[in-house]
C-alpha positions as CSV (number, residue, x, y, z in Angstrom):
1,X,86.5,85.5,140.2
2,X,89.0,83.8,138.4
3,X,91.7,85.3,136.1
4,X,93.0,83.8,133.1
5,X,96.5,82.6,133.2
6,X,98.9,83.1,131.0
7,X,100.8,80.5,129.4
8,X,104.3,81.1,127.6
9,X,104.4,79.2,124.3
10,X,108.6,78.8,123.3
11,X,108.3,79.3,119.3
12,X,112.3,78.4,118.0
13,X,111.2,78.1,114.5
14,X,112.9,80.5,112.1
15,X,110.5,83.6,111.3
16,X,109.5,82.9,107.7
17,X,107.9,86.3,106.1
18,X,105.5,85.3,103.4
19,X,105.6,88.4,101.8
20,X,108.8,90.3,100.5
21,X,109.7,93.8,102.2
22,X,109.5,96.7,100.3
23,X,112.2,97.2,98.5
24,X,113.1,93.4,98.1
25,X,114.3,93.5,94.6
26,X,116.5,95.9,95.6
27,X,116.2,100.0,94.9
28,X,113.4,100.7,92.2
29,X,115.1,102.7,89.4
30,X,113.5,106.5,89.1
31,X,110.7,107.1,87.2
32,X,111.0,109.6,84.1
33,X,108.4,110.6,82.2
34,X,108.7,112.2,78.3
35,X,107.6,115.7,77.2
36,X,104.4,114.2,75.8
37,X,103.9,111.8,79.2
38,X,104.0,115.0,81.3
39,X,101.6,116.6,78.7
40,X,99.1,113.7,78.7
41,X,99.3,113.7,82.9
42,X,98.2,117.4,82.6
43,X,95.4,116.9,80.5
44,X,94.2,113.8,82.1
45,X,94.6,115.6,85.7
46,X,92.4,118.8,84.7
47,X,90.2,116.3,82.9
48,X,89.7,114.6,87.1
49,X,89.8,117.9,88.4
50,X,86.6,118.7,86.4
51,X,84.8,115.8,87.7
52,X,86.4,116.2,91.3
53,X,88.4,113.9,90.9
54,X,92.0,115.1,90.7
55,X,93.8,113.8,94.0
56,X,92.7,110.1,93.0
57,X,94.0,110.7,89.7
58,X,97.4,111.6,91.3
59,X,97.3,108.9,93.8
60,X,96.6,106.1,90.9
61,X,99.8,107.4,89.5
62,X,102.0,107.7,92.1
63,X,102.5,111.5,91.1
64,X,102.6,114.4,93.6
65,X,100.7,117.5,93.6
66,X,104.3,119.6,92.9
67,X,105.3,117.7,90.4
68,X,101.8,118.7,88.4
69,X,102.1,122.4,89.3
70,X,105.7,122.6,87.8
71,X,104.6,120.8,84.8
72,X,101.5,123.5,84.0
73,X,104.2,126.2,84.4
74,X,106.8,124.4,82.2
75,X,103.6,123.9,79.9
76,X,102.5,127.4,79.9
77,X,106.5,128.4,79.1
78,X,106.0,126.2,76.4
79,X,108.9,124.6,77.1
80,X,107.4,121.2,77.0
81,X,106.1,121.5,73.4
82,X,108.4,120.0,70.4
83,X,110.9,118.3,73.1
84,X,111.7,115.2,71.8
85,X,112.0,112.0,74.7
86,X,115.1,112.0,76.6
87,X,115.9,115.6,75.7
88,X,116.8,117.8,78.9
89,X,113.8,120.3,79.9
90,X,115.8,122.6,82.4
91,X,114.8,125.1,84.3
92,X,112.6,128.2,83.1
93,X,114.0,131.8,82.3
94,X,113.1,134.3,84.0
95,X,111.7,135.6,80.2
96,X,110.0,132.2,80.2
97,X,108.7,132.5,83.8
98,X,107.4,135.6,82.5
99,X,106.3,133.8,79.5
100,X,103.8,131.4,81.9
101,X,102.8,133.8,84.6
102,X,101.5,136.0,81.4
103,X,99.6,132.7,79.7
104,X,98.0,132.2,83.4
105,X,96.9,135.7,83.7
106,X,95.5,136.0,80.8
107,X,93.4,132.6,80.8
108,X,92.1,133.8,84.1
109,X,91.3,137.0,82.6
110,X,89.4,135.3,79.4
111,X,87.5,133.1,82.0
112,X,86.3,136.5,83.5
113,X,85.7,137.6,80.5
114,X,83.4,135.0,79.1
115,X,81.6,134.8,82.7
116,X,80.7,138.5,82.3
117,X,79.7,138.8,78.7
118,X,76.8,135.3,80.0
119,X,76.4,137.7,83.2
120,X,75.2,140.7,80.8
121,X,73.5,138.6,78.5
122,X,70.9,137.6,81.1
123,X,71.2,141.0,82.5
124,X,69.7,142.2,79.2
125,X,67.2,139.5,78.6
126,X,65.7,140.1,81.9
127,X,65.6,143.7,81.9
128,X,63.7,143.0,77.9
129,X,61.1,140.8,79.9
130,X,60.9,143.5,82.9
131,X,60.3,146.1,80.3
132,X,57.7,144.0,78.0
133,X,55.9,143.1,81.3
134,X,55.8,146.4,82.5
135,X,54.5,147.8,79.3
136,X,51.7,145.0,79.5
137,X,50.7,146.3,82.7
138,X,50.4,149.7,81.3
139,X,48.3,148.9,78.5
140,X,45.5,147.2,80.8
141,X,42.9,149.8,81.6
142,X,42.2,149.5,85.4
143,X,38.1,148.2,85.0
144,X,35.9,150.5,87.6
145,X,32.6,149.2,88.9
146,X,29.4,150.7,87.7
């Protein structure tokens, strides 16, 4: 059996790298993003959510997950609507904490809501065709043999 032999190559050339490094330009700048560019992110992230879709979405943008869930609650402070671009957000009050923790709540609670009142509508539509089939069994007369 015979083993293969190695055979050192000497390579003095300088290294050239074909493709630049990551931050070859030098340090990107941070990203901001205006009142109504945070607004549009939230709709078009709920919009992927609905179609399962939602962590694509953020990877496409280069956005993280935290950065969306401050942005509902600034949203549902209402502290995003009317700001005008460059125009400092802040952090919330606790009134306007409050403010969002309430909007939450109560759009969970509406959800509910409408999922009930469909719940009870079928409820009462089948118990109507329970009660008109039941009634249609009474009204047969049971036929006896001769």
């Amino acid at each position: 059996m015979s083993s293969p032999s190695l055979i050192a190559v000497r390579d003095d050339s300088p290294m050239t790298n074909s493709s630049p490094g990551p931050r070859a330009g030098g340090p990107t700048p941070r990203r901001s993003f205006t009142p109504k560019q945070k607004l549009d992110h939230l709709a078009a992230d709920e919009d992927a959510i609905s179609r399962n879709g939602g962590g694509a979405y953020l990877r496409e943008q280069g956005i993280y997950s935290s950065q969306i869930t401050e942005r509902r609650k600034l949203r549902d402070a209402g502290v995003l609507q009317g700001k005008r671009p460059g125009e400092r957000i802040g952090r919330l009050t606790p009134e306007q904490a409050e403010i969002a923790r309430l909007r939450r709540q109560l759009d969970l609670t509406e959800r509910r809501l409408e999922t009930t009142g469909v719940a009870l509508e079928i409820m009462s539509k089948m118990h109507e065709l329970l009660e008109s089939l039941s009634k249609s069994s009474r009204d047969e007369t049971p036929q006896t043999k001769p």
